[in-house]
Backbone atoms as SQL, in Angstrom:
CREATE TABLE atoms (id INTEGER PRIMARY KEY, chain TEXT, resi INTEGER, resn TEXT, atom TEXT, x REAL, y REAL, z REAL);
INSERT INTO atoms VALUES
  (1, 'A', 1, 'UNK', 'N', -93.660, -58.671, -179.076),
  (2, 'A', 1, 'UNK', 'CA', -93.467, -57.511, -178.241),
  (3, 'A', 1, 'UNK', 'C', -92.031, -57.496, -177.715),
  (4, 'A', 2, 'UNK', 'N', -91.221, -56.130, -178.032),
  (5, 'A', 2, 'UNK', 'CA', -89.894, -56.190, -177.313),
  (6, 'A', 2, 'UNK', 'C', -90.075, -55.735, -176.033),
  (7, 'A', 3, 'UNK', 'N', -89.202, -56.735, -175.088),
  (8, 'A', 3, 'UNK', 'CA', -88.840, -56.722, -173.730),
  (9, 'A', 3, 'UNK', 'C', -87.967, -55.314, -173.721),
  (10, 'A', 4, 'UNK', 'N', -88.412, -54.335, -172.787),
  (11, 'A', 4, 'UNK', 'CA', -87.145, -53.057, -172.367),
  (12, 'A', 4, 'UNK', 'C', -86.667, -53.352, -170.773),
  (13, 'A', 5, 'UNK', 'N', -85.576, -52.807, -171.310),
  (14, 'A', 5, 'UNK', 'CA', -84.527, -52.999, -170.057),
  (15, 'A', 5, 'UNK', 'C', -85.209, -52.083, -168.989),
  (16, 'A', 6, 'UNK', 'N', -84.464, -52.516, -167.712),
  (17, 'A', 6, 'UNK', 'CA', -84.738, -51.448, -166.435),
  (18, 'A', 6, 'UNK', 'C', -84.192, -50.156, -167.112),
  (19, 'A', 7, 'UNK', 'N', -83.325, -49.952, -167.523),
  (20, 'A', 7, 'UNK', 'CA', -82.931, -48.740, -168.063),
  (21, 'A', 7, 'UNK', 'C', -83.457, -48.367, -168.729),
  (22, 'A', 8, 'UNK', 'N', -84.060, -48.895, -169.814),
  (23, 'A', 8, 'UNK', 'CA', -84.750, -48.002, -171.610),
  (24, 'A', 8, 'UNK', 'C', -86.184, -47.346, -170.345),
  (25, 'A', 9, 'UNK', 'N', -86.408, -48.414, -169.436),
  (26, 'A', 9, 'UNK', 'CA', -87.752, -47.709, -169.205),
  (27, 'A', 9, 'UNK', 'C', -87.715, -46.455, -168.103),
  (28, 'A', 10, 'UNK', 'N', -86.586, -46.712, -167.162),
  (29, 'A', 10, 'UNK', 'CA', -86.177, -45.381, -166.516),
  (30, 'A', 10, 'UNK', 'C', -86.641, -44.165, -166.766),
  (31, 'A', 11, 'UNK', 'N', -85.638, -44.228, -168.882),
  (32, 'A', 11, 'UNK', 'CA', -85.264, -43.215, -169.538),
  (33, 'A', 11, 'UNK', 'C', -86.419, -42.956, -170.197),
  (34, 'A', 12, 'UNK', 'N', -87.292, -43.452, -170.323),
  (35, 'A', 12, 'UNK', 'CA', -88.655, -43.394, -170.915),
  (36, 'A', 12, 'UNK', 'C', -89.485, -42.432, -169.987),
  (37, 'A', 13, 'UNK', 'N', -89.162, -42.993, -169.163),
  (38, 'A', 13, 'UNK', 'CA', -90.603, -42.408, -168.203),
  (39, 'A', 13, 'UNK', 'C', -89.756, -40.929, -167.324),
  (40, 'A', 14, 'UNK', 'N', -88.389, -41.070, -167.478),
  (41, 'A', 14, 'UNK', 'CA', -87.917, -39.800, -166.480),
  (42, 'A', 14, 'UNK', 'C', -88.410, -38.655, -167.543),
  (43, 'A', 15, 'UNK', 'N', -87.612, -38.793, -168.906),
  (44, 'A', 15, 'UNK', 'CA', -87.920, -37.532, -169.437),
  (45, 'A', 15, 'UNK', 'C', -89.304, -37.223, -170.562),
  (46, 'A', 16, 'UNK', 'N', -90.217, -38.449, -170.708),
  (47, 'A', 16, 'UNK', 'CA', -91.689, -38.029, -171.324),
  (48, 'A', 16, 'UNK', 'C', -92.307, -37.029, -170.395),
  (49, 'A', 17, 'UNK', 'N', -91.844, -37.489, -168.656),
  (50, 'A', 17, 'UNK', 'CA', -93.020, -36.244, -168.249),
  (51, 'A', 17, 'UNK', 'C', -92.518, -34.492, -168.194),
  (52, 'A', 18, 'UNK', 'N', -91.609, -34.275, -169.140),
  (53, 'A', 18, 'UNK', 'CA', -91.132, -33.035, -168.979),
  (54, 'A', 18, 'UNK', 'C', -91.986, -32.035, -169.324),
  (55, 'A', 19, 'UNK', 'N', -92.789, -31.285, -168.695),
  (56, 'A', 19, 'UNK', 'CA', -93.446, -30.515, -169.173),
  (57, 'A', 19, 'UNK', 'C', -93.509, -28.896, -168.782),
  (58, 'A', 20, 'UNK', 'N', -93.274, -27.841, -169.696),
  (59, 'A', 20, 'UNK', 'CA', -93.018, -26.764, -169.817),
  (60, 'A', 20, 'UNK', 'C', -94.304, -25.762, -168.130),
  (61, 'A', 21, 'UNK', 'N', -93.392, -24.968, -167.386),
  (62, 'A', 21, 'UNK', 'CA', -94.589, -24.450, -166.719),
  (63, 'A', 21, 'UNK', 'C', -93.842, -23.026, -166.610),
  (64, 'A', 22, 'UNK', 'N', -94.530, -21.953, -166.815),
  (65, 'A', 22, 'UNK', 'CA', -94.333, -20.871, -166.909),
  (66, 'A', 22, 'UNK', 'C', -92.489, -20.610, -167.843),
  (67, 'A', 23, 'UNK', 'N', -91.657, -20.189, -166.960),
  (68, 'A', 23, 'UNK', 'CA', -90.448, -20.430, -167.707),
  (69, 'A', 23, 'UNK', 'C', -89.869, -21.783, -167.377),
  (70, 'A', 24, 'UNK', 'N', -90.182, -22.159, -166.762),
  (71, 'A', 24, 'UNK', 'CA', -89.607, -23.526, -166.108),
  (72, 'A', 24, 'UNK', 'C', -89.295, -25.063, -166.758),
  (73, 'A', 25, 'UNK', 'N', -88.665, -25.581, -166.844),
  (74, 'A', 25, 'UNK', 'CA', -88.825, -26.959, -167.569),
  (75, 'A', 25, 'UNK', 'C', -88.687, -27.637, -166.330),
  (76, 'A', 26, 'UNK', 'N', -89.830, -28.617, -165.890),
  (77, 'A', 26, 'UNK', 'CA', -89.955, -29.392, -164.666),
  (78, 'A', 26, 'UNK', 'C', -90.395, -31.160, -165.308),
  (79, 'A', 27, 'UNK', 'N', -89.771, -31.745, -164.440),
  (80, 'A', 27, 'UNK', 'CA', -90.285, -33.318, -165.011),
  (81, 'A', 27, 'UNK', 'C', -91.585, -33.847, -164.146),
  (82, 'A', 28, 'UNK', 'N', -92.709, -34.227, -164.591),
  (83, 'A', 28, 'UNK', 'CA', -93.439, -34.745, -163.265),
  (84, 'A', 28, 'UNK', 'C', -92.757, -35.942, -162.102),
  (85, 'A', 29, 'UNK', 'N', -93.429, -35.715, -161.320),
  (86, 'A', 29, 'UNK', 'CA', -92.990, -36.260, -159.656),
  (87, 'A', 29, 'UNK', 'C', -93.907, -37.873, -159.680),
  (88, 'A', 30, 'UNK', 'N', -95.122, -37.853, -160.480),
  (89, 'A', 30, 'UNK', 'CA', -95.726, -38.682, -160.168),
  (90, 'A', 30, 'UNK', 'C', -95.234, -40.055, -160.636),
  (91, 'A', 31, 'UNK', 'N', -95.290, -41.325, -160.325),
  (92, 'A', 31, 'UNK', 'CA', -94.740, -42.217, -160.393),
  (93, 'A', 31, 'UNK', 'C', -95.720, -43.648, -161.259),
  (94, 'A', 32, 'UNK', 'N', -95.158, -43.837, -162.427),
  (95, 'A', 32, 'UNK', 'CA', -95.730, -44.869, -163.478),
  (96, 'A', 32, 'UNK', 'C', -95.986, -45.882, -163.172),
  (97, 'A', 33, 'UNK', 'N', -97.203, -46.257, -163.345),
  (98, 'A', 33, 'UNK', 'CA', -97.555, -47.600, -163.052),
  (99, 'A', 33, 'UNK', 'C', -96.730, -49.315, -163.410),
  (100, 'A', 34, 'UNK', 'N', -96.083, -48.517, -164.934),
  (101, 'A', 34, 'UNK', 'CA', -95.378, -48.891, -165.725),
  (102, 'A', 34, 'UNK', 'C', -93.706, -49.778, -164.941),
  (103, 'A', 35, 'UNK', 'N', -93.718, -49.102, -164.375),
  (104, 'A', 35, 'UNK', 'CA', -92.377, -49.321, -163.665),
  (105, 'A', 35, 'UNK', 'C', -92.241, -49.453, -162.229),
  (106, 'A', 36, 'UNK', 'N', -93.699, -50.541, -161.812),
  (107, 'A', 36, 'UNK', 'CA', -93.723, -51.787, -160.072),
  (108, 'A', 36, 'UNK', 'C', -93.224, -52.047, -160.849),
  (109, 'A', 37, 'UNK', 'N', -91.847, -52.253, -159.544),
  (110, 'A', 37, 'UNK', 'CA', -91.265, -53.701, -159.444),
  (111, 'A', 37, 'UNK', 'C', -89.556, -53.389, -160.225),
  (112, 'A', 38, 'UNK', 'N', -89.932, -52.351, -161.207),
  (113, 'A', 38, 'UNK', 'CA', -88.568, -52.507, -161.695),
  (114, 'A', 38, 'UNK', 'C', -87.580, -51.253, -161.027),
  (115, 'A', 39, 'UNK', 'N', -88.406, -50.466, -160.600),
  (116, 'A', 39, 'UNK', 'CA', -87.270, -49.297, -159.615),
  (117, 'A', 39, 'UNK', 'C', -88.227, -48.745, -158.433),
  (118, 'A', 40, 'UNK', 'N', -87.804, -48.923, -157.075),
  (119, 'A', 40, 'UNK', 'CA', -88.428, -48.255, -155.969),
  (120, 'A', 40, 'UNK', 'C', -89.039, -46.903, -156.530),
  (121, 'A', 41, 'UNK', 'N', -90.136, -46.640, -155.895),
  (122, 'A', 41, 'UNK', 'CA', -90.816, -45.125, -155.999),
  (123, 'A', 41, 'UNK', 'C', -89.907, -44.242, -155.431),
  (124, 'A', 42, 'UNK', 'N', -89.573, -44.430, -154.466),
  (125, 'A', 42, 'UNK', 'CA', -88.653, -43.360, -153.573),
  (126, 'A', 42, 'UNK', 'C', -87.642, -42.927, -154.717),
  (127, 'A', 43, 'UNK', 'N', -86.543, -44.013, -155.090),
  (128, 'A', 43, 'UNK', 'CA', -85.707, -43.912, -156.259),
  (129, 'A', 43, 'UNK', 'C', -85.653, -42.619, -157.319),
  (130, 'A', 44, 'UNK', 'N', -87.309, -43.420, -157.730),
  (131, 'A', 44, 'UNK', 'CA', -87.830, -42.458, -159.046),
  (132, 'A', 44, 'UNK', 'C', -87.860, -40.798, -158.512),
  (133, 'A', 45, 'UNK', 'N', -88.811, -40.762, -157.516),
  (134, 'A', 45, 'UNK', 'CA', -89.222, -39.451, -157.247),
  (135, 'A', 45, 'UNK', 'C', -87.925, -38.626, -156.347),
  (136, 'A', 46, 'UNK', 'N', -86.960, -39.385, -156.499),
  (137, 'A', 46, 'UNK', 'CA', -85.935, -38.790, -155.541),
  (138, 'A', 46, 'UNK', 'C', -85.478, -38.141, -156.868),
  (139, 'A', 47, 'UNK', 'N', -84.852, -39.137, -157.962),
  (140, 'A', 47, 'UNK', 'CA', -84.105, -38.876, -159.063),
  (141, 'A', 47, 'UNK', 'C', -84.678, -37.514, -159.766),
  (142, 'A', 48, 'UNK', 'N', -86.325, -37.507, -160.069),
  (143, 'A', 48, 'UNK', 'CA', -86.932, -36.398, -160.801),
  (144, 'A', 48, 'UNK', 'C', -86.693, -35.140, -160.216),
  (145, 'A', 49, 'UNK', 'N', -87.294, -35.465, -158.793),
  (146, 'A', 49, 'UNK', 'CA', -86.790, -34.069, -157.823),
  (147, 'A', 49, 'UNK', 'C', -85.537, -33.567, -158.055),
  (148, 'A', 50, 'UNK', 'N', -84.204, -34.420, -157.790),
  (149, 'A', 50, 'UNK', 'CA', -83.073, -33.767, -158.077),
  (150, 'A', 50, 'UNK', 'C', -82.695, -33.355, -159.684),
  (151, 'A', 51, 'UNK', 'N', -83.245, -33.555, -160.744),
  (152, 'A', 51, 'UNK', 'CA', -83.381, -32.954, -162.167),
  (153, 'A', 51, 'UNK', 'C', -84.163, -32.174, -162.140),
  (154, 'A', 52, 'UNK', 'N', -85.312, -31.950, -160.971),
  (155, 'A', 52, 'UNK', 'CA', -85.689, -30.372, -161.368),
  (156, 'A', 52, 'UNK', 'C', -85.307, -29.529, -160.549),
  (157, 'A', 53, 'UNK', 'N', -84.638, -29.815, -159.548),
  (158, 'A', 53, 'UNK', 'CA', -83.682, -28.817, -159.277),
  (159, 'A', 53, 'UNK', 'C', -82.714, -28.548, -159.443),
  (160, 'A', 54, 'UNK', 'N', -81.873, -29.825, -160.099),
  (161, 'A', 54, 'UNK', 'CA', -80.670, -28.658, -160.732),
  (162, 'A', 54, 'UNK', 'C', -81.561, -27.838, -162.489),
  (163, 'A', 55, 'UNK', 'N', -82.255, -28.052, -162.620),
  (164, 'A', 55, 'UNK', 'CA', -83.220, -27.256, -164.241),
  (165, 'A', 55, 'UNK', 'C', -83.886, -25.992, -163.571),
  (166, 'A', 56, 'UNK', 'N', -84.042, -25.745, -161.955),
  (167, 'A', 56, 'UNK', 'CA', -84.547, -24.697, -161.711),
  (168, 'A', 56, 'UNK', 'C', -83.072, -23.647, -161.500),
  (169, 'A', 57, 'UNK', 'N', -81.990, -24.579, -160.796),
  (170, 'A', 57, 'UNK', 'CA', -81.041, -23.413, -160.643),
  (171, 'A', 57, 'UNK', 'C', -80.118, -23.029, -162.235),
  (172, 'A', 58, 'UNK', 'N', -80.245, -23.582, -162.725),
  (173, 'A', 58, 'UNK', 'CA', -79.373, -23.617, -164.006),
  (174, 'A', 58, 'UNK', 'C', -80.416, -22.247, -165.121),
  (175, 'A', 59, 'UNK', 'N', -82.016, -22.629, -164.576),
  (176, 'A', 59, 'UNK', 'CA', -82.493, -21.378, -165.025),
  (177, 'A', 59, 'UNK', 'C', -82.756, -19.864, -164.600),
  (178, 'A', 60, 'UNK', 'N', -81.984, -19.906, -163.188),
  (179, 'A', 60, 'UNK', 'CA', -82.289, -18.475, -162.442),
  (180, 'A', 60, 'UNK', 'C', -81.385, -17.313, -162.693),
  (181, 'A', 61, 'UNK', 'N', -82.055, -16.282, -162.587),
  (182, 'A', 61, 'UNK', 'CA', -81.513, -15.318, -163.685),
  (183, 'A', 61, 'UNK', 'C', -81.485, -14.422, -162.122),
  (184, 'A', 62, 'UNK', 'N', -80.206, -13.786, -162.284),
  (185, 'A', 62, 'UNK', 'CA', -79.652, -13.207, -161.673),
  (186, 'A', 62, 'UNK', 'C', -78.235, -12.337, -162.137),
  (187, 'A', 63, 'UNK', 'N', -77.744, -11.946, -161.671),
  (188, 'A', 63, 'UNK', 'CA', -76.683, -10.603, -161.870),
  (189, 'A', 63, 'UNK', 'C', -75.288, -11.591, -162.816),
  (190, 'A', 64, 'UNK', 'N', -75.304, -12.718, -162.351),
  (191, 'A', 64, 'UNK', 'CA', -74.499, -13.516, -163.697),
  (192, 'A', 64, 'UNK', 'C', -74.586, -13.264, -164.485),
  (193, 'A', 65, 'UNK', 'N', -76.148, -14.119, -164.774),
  (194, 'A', 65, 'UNK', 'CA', -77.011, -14.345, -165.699),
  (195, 'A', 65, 'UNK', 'C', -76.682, -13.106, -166.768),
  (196, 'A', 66, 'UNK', 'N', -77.136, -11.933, -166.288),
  (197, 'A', 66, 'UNK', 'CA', -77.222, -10.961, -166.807),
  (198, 'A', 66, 'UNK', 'C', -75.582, -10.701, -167.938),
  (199, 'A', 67, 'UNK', 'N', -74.678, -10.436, -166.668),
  (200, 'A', 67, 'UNK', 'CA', -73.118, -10.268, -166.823),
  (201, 'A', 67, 'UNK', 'C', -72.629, -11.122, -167.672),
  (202, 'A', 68, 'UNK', 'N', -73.213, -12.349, -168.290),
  (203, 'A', 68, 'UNK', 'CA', -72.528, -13.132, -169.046),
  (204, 'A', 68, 'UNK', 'C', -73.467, -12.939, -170.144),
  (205, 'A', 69, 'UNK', 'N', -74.535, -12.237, -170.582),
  (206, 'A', 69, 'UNK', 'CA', -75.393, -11.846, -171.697),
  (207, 'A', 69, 'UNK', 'C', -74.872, -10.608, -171.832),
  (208, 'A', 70, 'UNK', 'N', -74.492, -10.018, -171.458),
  (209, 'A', 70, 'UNK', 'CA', -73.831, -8.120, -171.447),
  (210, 'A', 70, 'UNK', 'C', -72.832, -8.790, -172.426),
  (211, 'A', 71, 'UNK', 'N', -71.400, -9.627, -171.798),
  (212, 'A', 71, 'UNK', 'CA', -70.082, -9.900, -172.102),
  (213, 'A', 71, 'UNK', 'C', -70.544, -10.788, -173.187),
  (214, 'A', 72, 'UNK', 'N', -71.138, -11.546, -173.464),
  (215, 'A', 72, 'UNK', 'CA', -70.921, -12.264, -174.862),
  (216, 'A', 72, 'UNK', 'C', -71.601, -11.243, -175.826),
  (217, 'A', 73, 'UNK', 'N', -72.350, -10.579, -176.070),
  (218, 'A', 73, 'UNK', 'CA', -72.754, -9.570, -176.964),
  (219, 'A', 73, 'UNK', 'C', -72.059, -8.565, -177.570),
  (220, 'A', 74, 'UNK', 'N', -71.579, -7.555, -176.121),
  (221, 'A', 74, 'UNK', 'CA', -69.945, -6.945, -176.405),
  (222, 'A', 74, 'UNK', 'C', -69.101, -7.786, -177.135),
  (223, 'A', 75, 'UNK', 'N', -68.600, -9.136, -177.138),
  (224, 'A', 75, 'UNK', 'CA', -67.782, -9.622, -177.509),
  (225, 'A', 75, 'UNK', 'C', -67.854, -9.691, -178.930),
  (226, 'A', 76, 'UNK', 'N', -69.062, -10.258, -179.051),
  (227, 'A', 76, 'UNK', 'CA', -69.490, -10.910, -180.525),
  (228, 'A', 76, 'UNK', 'C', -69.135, -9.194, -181.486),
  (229, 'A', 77, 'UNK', 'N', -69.743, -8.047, -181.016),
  (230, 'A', 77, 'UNK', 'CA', -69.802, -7.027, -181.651),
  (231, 'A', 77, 'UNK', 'C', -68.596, -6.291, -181.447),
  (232, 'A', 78, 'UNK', 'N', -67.430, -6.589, -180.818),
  (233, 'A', 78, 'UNK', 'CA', -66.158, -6.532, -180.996),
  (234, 'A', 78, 'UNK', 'C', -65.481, -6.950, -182.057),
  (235, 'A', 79, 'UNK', 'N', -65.793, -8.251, -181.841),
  (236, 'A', 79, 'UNK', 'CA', -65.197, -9.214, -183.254),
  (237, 'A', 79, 'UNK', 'C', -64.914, -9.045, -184.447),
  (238, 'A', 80, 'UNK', 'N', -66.407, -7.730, -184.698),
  (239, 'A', 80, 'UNK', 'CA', -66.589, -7.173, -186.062),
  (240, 'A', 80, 'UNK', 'C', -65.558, -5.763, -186.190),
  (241, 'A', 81, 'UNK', 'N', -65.032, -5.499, -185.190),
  (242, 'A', 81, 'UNK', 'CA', -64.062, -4.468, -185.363),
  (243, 'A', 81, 'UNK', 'C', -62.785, -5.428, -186.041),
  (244, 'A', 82, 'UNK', 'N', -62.615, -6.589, -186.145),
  (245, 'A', 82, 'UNK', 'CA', -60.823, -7.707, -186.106),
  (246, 'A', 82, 'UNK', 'C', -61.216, -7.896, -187.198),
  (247, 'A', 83, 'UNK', 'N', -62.319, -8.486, -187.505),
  (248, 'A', 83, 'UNK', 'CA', -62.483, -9.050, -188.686),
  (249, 'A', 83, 'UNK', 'C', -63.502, -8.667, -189.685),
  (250, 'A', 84, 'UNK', 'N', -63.450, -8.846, -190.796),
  (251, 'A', 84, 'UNK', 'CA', -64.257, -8.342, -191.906),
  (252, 'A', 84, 'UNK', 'C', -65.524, -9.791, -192.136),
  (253, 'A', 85, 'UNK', 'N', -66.903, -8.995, -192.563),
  (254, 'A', 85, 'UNK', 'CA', -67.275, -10.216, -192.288),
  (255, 'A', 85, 'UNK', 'C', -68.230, -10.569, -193.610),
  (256, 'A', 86, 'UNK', 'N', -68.393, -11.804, -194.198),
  (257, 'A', 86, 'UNK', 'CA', -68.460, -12.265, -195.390),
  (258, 'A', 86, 'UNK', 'C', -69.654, -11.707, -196.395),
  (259, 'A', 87, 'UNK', 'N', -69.968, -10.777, -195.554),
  (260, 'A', 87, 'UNK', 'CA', -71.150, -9.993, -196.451),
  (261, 'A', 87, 'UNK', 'C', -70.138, -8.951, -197.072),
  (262, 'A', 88, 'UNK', 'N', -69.166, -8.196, -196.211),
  (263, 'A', 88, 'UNK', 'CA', -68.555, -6.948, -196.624),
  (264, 'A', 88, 'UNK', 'C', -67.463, -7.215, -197.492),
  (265, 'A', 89, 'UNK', 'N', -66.984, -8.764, -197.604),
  (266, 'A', 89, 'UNK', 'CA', -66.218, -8.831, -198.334),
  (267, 'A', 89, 'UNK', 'C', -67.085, -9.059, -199.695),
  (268, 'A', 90, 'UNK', 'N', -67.809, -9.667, -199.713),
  (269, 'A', 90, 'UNK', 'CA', -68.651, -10.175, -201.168),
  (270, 'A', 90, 'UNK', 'C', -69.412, -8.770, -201.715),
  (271, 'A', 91, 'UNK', 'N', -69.637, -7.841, -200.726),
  (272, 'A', 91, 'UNK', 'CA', -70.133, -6.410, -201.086),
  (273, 'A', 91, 'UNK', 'C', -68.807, -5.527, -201.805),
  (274, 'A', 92, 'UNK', 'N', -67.388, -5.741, -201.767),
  (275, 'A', 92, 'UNK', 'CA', -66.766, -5.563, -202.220),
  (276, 'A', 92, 'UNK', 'C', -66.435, -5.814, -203.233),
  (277, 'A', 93, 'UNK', 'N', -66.475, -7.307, -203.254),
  (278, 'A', 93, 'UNK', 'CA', -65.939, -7.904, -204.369),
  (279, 'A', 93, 'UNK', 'C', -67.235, -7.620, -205.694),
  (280, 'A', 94, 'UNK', 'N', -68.061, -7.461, -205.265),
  (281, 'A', 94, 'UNK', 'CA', -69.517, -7.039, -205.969),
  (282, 'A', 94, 'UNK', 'C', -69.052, -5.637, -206.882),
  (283, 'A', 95, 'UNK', 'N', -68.687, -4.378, -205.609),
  (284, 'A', 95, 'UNK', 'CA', -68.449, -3.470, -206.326),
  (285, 'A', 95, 'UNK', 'C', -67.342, -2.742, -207.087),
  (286, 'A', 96, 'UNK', 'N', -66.040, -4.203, -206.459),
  (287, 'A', 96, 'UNK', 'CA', -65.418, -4.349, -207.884),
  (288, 'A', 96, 'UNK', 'C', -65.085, -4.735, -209.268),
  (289, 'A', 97, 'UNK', 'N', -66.057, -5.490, -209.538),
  (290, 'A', 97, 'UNK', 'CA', -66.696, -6.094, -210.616),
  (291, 'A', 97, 'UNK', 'C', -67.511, -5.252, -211.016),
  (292, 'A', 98, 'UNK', 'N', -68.163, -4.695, -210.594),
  (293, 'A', 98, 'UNK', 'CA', -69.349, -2.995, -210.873),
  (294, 'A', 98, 'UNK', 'C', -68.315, -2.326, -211.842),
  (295, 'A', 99, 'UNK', 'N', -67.219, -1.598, -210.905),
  (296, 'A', 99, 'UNK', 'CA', -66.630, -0.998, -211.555),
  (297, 'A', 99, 'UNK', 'C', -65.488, -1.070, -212.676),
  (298, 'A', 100, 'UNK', 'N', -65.097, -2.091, -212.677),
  (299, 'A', 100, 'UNK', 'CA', -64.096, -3.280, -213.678),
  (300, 'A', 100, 'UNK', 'C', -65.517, -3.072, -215.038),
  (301, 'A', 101, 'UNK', 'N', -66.941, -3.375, -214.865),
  (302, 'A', 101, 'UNK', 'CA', -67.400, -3.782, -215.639),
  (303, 'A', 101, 'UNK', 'C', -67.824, -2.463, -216.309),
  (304, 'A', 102, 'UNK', 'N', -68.332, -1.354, -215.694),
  (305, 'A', 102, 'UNK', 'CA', -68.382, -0.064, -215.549),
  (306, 'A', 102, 'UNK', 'C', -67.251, 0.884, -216.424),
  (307, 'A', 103, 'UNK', 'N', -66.180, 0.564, -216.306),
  (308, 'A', 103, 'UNK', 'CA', -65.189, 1.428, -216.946),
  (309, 'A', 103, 'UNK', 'C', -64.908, 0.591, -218.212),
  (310, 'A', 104, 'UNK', 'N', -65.184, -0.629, -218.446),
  (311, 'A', 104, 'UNK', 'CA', -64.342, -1.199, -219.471),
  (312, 'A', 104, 'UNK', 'C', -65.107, -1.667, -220.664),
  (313, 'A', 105, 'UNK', 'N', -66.269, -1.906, -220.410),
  (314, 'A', 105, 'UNK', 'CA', -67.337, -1.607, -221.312),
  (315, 'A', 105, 'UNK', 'C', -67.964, -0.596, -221.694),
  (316, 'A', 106, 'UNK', 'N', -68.541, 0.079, -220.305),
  (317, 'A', 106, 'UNK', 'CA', -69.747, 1.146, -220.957),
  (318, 'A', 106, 'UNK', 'C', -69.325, 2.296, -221.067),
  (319, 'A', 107, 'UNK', 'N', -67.909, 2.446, -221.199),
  (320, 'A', 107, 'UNK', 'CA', -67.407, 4.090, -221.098),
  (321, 'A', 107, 'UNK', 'C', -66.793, 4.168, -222.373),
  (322, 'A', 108, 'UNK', 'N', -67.479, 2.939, -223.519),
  (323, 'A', 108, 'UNK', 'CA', -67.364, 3.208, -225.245),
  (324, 'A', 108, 'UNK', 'C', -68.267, 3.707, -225.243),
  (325, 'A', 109, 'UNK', 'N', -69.443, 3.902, -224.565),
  (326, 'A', 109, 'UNK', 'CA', -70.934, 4.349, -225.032),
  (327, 'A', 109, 'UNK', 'C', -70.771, 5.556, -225.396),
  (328, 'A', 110, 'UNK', 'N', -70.649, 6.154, -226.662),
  (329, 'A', 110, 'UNK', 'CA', -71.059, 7.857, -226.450),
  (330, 'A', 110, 'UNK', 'C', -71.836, 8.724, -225.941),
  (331, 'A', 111, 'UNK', 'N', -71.310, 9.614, -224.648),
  (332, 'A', 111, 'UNK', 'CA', -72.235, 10.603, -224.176),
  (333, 'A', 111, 'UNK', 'C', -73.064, 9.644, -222.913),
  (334, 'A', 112, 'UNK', 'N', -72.294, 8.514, -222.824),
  (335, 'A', 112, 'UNK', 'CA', -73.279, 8.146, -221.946),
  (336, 'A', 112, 'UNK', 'C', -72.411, 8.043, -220.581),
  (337, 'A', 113, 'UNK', 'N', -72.761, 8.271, -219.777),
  (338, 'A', 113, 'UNK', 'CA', -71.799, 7.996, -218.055),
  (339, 'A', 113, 'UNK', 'C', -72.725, 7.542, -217.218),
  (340, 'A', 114, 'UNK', 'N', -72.099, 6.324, -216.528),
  (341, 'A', 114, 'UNK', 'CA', -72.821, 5.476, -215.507),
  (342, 'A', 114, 'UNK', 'C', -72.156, 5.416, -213.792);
């Protein structure tokens, strides 16, 4: 059996109890049997508490929130005004080969136009 450090088991037990609640990602509060002796309870449940609150403010949606989903969208669909983008070039290059292939072959065909 491998021996884990105070640390491997910290990291074990802080983020297994992460569990999804409504939109929320919260870690449980409750404290592992697993780990008397190797970190105070207070410690633990201090540490979880403060990871789910900075995971509650980091998820609150507000007029930022919003303002920085507006501005990266605009942006992204700006972009496509600067630059050409690798579909439209290969759609090009497609339908110049169409027509390269179009005029230089099939316009021996008699009577025939494509």
């Amino acid at each position: 059996m491998r021996i884990q450090t105070p640390l491997q088991l910290q990291e074990k037990y802080l983020y297994r109890g992460i569990t999804p609640t409504e939109r929320n990602v919260n870690s449980k509060t409750t404290y592992p049997t697993q780990l008397e002796g190797v970190i105070a309870r207070e410690t633990f449940t201090d540490t979880v508490s403060k990871v789910n609150e900075l995971f509650d403010r980091a998820e609150e949606l507000g007029c930022p929130t919003y303002t920085e989903g507006c501005v990266s969208c605009m942006t992204g669909y700006l972009l496509y005004f600067c630059i050409e983008t690798k579909y439209s070039k290969e759609m090009k290059q497609i339908s110049f080969v169409l027509y390269n292939v179009r005029t230089t072959r099939y316009t021996t065909l008699e009577g025939c136009t494509l």
